[in-house]
MIVEX-812096 format. One record per residue: x, y, z of N, C-alpha, C in turn; residue in three letters. Coordinates in pm, whole numbers, padded with zeros to 5 digits, always signed. Layout:
<mivos>
XYZXYZXYZALA ...
</mivos>
This chain:
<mivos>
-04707+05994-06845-04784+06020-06966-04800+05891-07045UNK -04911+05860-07105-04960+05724-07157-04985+05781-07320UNK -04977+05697-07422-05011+05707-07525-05054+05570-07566UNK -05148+05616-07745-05210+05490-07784-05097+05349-07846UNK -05100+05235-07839-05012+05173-07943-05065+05053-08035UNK -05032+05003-08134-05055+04867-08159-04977+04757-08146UNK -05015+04665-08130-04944+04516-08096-04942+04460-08213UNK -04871+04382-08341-04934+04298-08418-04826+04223-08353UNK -04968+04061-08374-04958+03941-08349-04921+03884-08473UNK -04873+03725-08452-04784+03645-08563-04884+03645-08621UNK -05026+03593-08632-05152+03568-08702-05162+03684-08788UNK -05154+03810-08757-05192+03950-08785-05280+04005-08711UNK -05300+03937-08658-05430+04020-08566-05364+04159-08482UNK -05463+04280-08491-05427+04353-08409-05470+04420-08295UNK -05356+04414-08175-05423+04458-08023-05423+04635-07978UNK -05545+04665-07910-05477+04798-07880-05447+04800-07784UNK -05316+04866-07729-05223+04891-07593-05226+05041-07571UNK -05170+05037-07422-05151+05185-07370-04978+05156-07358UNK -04950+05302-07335-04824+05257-07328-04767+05413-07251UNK -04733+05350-07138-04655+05493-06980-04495+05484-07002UNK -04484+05577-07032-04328+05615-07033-04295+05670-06954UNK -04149+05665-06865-04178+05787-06745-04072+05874-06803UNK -04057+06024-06763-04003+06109-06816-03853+06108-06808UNK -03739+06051-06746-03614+05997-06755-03600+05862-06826UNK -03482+05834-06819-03412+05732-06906-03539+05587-06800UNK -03618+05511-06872-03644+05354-06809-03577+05293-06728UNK -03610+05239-06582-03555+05170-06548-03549+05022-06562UNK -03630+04982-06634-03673+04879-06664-03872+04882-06738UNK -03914+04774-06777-04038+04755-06886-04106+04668-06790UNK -04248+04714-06768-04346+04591-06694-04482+04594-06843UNK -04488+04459-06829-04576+04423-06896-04747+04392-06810UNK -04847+04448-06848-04974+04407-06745-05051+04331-06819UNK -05067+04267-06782-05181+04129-06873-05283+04124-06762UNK -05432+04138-06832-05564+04156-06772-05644+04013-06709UNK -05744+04018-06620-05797+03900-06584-05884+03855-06739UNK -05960+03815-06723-06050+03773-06801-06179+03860-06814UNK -06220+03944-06952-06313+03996-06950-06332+04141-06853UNK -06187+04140-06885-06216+04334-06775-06071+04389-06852UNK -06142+04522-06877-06042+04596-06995-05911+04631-06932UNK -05796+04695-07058-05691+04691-06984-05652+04883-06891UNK -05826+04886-06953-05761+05042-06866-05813+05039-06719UNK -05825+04917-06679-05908+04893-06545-05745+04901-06439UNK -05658+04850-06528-05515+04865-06481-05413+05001-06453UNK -05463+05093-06541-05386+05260-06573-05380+05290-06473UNK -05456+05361-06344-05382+05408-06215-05243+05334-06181UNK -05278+05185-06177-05135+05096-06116-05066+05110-06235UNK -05081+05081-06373-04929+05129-06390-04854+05257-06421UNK -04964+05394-06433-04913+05497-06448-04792+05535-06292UNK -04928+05434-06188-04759+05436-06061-04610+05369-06082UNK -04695+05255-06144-04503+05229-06151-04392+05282-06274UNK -04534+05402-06346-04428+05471-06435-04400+05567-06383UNK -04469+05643-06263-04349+05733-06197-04261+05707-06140UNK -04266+05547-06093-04156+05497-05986-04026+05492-06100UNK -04052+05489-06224-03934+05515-06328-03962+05421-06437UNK -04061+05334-06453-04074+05155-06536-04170+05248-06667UNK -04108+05195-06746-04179+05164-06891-04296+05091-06901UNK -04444+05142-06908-04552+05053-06879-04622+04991-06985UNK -04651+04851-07046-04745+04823-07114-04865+04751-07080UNK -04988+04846-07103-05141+04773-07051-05206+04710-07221UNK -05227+04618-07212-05336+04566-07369-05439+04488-07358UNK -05527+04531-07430-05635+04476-07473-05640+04282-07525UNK -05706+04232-07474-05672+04068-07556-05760+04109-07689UNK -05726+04008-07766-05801+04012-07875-05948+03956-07850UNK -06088+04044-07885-06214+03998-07880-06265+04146-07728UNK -06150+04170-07643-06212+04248-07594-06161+04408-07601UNK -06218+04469-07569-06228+04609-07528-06178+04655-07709UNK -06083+04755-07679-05995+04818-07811-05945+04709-07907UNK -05934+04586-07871-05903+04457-07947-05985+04394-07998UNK -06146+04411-07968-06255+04319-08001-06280+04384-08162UNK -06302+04284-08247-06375+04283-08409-06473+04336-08395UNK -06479+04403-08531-06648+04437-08571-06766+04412-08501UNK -06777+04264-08552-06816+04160-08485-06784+04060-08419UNK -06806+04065-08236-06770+03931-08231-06845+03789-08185UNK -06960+03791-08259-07022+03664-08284-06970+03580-08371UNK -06966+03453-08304-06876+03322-08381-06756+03358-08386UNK -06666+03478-08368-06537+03464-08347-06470+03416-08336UNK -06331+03353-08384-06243+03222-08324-06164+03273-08280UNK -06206+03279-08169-06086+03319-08053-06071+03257-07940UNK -06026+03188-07874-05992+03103-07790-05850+03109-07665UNK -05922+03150-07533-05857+03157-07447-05678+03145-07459UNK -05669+03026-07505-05494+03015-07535-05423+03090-07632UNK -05516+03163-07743-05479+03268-07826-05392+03390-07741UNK -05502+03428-07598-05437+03544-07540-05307+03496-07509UNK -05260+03415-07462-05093+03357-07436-05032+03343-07584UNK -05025+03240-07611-04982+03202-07764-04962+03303-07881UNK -05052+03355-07846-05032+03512-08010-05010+03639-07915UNK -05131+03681-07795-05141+03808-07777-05013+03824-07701UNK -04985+03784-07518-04870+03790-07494-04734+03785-07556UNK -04763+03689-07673-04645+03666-07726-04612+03811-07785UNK -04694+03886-07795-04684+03963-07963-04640+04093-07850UNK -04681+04103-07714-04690+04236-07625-04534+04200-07556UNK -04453+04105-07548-04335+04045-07495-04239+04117-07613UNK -04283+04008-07756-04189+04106-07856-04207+04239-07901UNK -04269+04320-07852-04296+04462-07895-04241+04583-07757UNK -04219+04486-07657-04131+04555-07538-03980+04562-07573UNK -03967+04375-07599-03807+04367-07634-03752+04465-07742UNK -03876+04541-07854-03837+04578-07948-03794+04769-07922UNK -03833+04736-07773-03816+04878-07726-03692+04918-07661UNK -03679+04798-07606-03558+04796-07491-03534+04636-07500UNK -03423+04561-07597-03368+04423-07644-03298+04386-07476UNK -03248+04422-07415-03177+04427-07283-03226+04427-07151UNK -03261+04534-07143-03319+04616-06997-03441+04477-06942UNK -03371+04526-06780-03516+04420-06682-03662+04450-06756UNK -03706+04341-06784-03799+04304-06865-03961+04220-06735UNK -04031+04267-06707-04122+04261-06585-04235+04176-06623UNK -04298+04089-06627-04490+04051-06670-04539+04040-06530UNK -04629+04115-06519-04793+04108-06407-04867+04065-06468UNK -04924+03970-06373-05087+03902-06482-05185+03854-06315UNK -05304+03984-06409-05401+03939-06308-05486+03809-06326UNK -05491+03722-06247-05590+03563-06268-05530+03525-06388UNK -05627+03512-06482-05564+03438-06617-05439+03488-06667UNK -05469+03628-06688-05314+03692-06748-05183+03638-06636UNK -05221+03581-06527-05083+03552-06444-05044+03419-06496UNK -05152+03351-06593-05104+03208-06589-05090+03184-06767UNK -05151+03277-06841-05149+03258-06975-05005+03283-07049UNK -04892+03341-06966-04802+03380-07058-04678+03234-07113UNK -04766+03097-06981-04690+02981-07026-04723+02973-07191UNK -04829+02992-07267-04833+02954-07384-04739+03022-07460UNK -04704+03143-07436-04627+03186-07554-04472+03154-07543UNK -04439+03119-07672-04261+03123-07706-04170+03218-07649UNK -04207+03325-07648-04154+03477-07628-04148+03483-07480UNK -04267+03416-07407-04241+03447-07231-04048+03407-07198UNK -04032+03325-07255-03849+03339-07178-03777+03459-07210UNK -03829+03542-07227-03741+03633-07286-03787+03759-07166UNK -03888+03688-07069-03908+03765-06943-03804+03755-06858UNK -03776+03887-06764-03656+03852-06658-03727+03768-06479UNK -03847+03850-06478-03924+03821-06368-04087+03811-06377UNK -04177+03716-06273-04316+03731-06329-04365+03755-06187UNK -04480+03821-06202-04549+03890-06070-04708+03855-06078UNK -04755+03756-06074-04880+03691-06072-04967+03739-05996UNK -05122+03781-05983-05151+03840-05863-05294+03716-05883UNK -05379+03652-05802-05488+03546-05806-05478+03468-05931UNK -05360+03437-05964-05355+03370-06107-05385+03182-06075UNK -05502+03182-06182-05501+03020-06182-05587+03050-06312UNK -05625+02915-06373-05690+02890-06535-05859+02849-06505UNK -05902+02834-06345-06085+02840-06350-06076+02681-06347UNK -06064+02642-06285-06071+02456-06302-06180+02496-06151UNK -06304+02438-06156-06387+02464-06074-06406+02401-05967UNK -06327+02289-05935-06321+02256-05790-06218+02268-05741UNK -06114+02376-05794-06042+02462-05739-06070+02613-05619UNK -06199+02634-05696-06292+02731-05636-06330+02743-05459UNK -06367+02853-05430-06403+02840-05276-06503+02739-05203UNK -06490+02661-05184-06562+02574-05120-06723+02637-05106UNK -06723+02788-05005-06846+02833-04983-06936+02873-05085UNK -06838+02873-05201-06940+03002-05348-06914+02849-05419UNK -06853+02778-05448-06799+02667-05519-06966+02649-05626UNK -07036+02603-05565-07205+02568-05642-07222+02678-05725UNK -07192+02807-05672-07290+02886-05710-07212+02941-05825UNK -07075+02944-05827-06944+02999-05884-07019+02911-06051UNK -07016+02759-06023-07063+02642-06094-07161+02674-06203UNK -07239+02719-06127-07385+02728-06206-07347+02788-06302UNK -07294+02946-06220-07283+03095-06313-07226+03018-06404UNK -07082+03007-06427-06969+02987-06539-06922+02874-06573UNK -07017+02752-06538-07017+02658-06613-07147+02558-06693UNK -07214+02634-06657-07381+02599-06717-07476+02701-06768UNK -07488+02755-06674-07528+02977-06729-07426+03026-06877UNK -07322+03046-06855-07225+03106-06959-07251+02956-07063UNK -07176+02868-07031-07226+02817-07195-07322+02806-07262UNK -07411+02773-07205-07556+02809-07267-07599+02932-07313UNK -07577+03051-07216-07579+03185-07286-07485+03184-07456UNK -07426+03127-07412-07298+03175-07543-07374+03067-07645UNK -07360+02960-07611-07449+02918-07729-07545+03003-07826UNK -07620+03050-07716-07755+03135-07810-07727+03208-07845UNK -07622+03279-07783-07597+03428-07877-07478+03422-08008UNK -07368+03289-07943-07272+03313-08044-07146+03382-07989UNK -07172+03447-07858-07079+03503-07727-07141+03564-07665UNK -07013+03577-07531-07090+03523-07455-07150+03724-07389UNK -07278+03738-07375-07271+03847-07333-07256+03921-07177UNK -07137+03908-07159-07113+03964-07020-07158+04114-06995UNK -07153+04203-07100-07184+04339-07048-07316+04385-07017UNK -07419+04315-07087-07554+04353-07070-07597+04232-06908UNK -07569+04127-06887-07535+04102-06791-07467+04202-06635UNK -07402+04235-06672-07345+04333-06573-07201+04216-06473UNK -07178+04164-06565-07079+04051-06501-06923+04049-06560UNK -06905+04059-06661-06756+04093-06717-06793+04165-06851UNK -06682+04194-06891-06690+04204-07084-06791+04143-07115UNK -06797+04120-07273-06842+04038-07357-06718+03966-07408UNK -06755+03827-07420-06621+03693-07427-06644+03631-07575UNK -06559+03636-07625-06529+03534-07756-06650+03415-07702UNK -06717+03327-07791-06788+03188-07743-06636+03118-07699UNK -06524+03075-07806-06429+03020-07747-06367+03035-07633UNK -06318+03154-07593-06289+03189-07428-06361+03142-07354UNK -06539+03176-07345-06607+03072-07246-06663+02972-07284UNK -06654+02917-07378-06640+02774-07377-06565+02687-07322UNK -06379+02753-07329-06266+02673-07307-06245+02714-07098UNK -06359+02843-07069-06372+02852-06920-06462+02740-06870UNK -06568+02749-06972-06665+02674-06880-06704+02472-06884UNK -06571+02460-07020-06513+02308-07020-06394+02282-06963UNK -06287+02425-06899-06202+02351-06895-06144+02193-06754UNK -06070+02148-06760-06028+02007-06695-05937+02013-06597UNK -05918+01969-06529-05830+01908-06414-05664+01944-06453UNK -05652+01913-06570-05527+01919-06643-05541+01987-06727UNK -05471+02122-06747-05497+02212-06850-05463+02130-06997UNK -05381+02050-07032-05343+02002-07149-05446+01903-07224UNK -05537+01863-07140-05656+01760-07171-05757+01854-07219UNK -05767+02010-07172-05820+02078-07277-05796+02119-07434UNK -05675+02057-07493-05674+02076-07639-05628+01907-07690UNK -05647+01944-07834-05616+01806-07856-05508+01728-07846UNK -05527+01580-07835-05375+01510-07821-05251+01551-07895UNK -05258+01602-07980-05097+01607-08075-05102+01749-08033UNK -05143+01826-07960-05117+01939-07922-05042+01952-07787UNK -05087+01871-07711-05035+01883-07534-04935+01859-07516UNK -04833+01758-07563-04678+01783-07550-04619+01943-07562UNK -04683+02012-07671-04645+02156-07685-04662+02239-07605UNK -04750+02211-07543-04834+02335-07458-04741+02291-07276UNK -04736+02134-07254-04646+02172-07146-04485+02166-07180UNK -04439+02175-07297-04240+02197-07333-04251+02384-07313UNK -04403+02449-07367-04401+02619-07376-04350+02626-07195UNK -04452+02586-07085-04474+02610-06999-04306+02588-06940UNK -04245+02486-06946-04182+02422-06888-04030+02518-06986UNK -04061+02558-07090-03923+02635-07116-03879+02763-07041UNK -03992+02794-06934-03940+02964-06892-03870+02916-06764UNK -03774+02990-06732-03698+02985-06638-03669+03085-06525UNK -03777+03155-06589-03755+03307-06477-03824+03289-06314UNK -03797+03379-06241-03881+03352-06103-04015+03426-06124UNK -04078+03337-06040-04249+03370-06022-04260+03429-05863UNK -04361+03563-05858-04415+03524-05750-04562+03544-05709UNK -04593+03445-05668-04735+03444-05658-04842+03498-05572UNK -04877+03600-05574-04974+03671-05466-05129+03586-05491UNK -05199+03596-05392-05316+03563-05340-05375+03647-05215UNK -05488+03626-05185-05567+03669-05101-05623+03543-05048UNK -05669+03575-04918-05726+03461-04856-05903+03468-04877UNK -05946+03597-04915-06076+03555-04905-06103+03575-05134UNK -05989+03553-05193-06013+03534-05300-06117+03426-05301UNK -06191+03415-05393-06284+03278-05425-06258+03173-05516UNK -06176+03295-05633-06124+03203-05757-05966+03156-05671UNK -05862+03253-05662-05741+03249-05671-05694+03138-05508UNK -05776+03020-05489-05730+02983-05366-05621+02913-05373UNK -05557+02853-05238-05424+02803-05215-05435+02671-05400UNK -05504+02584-05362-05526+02482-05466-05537+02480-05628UNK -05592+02594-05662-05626+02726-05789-05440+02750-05831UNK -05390+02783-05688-05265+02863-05685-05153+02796-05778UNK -05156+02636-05659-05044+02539-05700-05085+02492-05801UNK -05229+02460-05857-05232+02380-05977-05167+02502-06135UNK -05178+02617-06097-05151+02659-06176-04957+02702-06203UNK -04914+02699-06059-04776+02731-06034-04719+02541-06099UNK -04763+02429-06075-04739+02371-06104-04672+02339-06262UNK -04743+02397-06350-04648+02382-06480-04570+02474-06529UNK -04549+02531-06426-04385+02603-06441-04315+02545-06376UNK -04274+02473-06428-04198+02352-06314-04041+02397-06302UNK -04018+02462-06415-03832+02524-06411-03818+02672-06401UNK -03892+02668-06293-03916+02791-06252-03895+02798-06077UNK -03821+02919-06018-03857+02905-05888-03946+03028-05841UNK -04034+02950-05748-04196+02994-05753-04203+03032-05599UNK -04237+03119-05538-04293+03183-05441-04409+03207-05409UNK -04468+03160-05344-04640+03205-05290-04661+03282-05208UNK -04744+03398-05239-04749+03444-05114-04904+03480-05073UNK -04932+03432-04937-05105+03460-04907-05128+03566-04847UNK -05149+03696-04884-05233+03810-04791-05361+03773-04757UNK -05395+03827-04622-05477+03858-04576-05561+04012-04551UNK -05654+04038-04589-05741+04147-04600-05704+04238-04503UNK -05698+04203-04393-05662+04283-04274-05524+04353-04292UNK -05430+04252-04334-05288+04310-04337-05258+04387-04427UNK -05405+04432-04534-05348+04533-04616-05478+04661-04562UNK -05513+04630-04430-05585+04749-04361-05726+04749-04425UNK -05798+04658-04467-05929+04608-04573-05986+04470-04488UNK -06191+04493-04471-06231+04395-04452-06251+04331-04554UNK -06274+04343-04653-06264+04239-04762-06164+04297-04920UNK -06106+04242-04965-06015+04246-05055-06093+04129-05231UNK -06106+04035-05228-06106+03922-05297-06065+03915-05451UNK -06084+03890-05521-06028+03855-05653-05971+03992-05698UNK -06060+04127-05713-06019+04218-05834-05950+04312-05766UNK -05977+04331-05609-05947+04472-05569-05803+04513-05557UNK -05728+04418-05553-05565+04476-05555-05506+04617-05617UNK -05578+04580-05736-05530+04687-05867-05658+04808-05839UNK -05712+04834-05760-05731+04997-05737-05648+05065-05631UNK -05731+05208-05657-05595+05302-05607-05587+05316-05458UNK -05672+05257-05369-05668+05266-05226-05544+05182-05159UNK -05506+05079-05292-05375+05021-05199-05261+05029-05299UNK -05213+05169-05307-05109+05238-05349-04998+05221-05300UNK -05077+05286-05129-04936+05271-05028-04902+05116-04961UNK -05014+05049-04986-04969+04913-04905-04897+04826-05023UNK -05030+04765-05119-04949+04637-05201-04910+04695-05302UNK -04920+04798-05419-04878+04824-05499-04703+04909-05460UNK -04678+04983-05324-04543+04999-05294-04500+04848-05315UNK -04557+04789-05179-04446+04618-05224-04416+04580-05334UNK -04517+04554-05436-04456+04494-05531-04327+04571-05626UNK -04284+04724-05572-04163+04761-05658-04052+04683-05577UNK -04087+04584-05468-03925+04542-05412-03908+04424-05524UNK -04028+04338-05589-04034+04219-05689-04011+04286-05829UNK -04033+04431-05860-04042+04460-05971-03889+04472-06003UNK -03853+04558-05889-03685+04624-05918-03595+04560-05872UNK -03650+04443-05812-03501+04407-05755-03501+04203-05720UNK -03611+04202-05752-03652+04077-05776-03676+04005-05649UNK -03670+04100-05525-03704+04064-05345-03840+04064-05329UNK -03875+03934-05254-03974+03905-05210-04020+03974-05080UNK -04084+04105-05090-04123+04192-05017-04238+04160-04864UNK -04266+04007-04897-04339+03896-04825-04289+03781-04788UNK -04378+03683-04651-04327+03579-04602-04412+03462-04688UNK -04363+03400-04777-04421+03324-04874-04454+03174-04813UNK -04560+03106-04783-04644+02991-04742-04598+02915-04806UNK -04535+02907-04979-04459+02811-05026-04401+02881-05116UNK -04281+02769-05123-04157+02761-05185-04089+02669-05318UNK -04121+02634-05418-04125+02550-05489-04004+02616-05603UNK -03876+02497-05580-03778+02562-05691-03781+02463-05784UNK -03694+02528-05927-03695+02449-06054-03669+02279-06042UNK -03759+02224-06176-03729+02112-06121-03697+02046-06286UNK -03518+02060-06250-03454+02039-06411-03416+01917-06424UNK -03419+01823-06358-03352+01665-06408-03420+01619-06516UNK -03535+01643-06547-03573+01566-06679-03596+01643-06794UNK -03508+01794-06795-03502+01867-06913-03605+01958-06923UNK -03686+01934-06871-03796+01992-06853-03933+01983-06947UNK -03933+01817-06997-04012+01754-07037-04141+01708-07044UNK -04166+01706-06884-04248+01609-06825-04373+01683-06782UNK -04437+01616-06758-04590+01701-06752-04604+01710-06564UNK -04675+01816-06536-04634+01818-06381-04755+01736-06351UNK -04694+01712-06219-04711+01566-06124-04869+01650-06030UNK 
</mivos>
């Protein structure tokens, strides 16, 4: 059973969440953080499953979309690192505030797998379950769609957003509708996520990344377009004190000719990938043969900007 909730953020801003309780005592809290521009009830089948499997579920809205979006959101200031920095942060402390103790879970599809480095509050996660997570750096992208990927969401979208003020994905038929800042900071962002904000800012943004210490593990698909091997590591990379697991499915091995970026999280792979991931949820076992292996890397405090 799911009910409505609110999130307030440090700013004040407020998010709307779902929230699955399962009918015995919790075995633990998973947190679901959304891709970019696709609501959080696109998630409710998968986690109403892992609230029968016994888990405390929270799905939310970022701020600007779905149940979270303003009045208006033309000219909005809202900006991609907000969803880490305020929104995660604010959906992390409103779990702890449920259960201060208990295994504490974050899933994040694409962006949501990589946004929770911004917030303060992510250490206070026990485990993270990433599924095509990387931040859109575009020659990260599939080689074959790479141009075309280009055009769309880095010349098409800003210019759209320009004229309107945001960006309109729904009348499009392509995502949500996006804060201008969200696709702005998609369709400028850099090589190095920290060269996207200003200088007296980027020491902060990689000490956030570099303070969590929990294990990651990283799912992918092979015929993803966004989430490829390169997408993967640049983004596993600034969790550097972290030990990180990759793991690459293939379409076939989950009984599917094509799989790619979104399809994980519907209900046809119940019995294949959504069972696996309760061996990462509950018990922190890598239910897969992981392509790489990358453990914490603490000699310099965890300072340093990754290599």
């Amino acid at each position: 059973m799911s009910e409505p909730v609110v999130l307030q953020c440090r700013d004040g801003y407020s998010l709307a969440g779902q929230l699955w309780t399962p009918a015995g005592g919790p075995r633990g809290s998973v947190i679901i953080s959304s891709t970019t521009g696709v609501l959080a009830r696109y998630y409710a089948r998968y986690a109403a499953f892992l609230c029968d499997q016994g888990y405390r579920v929270l799905a939310y809205d970022y701020r600007g979309i779905g149940g979270s979006r303003p009045a208006s959101l033309r000219n909005a200031r809202i900006i991609w690192r907000d969803w880490g920095d305020l929104d995660f942060d604010a959906a992390v402390r409103w779990m702890r505030g449920q259960d201060p103790v208990g295994p504490l879970v974050a899933v994040g599809h694409s962006i949501g797998g990589f946004l929770p480095g911004f917030a303060v509050s992510a250490v206070d996660v026990d485990r993270f379950l990433s599924v095509g997570a990387q931040y859109a750096y575009w020659r990260d992208y599939a080689p074959a769609q790479r141009w075309q990927m280009y055009a769309r969401w880095h010349l098409f979208m800003p210019v759209l957003t320009s004229l309107c003020g945001y960006f309109p994905g729904r009348r499009l038929g392509w995502l949500e509708d996006l804060p201008a800042g969200v696709a702005r900071e998609w369709a400028y962002r850099h090589a190095r996520l920290e060269d996207s904000y200003p200088a007296a800012e980027r020491d902060e943004v990689i000490r956030r990344f570099a303070a969590i210490r929990a294990p990651i593990l990283a799912v992918s698909v092979t015929d993803d377009e966004y989430g490829t091997p390169p997408a993967i590591a640049r983004g596993l990379s600034y969790y550097r004190n972290c030990h990180r697991e990759h793991v690459r499915l293939t379409p076939q091995a989950l009984g599917e000719t094509r799989v790619g970026h979104f399809d994980l999280f519907r209900d046809r792979y119940r019995d294949s990938f959504w069972q696996a991931t309760l061996d990462w949820i509950g018990t922190g076992a890598n239910p897969w043969t992981p392509v790489d292996v990358l453990g914490p890397e603490l000699t310099d405090g965890g300072q340093s900007s990754p290599g």
